[in-house]
N, C-alpha and C positions, 0 to 999 in steps of 0.2 A: 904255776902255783908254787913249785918247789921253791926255782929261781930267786923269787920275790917273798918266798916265808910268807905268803899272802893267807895258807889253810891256819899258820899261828898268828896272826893278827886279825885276822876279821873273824873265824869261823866260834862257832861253842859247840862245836860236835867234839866235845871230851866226856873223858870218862875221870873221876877223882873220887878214890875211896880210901880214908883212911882207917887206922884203929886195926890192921889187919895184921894177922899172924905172920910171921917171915917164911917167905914162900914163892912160887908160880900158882897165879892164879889164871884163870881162863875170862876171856869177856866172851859173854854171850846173849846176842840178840837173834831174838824169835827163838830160842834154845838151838841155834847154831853157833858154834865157837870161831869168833872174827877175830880173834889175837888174844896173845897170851903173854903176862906180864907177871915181873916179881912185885910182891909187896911194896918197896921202897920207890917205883916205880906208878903204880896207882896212888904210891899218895900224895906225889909232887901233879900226880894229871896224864892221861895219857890221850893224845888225838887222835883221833879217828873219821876224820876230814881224808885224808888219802888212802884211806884204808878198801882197797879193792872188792874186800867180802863183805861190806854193812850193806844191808838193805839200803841206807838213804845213797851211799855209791852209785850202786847197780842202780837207783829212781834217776839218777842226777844224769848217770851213762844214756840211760833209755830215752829221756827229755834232750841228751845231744846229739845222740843219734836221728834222731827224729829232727830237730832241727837241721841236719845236716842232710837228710833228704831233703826236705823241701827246703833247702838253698838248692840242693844239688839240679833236684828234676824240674824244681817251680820258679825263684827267683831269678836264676842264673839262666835261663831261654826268657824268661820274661824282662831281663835286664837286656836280651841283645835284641828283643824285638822293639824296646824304648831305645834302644842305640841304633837302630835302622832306621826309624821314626825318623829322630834327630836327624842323622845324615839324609834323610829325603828332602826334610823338612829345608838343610843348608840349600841341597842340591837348588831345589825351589824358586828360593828365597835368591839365590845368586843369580840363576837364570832372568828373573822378575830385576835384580838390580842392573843388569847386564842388554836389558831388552831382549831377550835371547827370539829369536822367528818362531822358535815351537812354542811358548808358553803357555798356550792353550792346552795342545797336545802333555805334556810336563804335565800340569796341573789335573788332567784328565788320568795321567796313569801314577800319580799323587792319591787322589781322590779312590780310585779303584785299589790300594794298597791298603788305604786308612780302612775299607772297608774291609777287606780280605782277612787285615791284622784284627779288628774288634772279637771275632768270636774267638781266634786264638789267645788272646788278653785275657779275656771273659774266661773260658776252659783253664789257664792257668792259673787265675786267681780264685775257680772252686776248686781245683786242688791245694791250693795253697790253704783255703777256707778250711781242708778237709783234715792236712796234717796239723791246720794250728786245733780244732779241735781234739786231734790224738792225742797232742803235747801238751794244752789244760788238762786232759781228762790225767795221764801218766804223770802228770806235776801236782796232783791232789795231795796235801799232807797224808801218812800212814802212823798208826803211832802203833810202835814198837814195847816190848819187853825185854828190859836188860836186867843181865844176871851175872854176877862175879861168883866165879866157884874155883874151888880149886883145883889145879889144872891134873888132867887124869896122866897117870904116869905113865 
């Protein structure tokens, strides 16, 4: 985000207040003080896209974190169980172009695998069912009360 100035081109999490006496003033949401800025400085805009202590921060942390588990414990064992698949699937498929004497046999402990794997498929994709529900529920809009005051000395 930094890198790419991506929070000042796409984002509208500012704050712009002008008409104000020359000063430090404090921003505060939910009457918590998330930064503090002079007069001349909220009246050009000040962003609060990077800003570590805004409640929509700490929502956005929480929704990546949470994403980040389930890659961690649900997609990423569910990706090597469709990547074991595949490679059975060649193993197979070569033996079958190859006329290979076992193919029966092969196809037998093919067959006994796809089995084995479905309920593990199935169990990782209700967990996965379970974190995407934490992540809509954590991803719900909150709305906020913001307050410029001046900043306590």
């Amino acid at each position: 985000m930094k890198l790419t100035n991506a929070g000042h081109r796409f984002s509208v999490d500012a704050v712009a207040v002008k008409k104000k006496k020359p000063g430090k003033y404090d921003v505060k949401i939910d009457g918590q003080t998330v930064a503090s800025h002079a007069a001349g400085q909220l009246a050009v805009g000040v962003e609060l896209e990077g800003n570590e202590k805004t409640p929509e921060y700490q929502q956005a942390l929480k929704v990546a974190m949470l994403n980040k588990q389930r890659n961690d414990q649900v997609m990423h064992p569910l990706r090597d169980l469709w990547g074991q698949r595949k490679g059975r699937i060649h193993n197979l498929n070569k033996a079958k172009n190859a006329s290979a004497p076992n193919i029966e046999e092969l196809q037998a402990a093919f067959d006994q695998s796809e089995t084995e794997m479905k309920p593990k498929v199935d169990d990782l994709l209700g967990k996965a069912k379970q974190f995407e529900d934490q992540i809509y529920q954590a991803n719900q809009p909150v709305s906020h009360h913001y307050e410029i005051a001046p900043a306590a000395k």
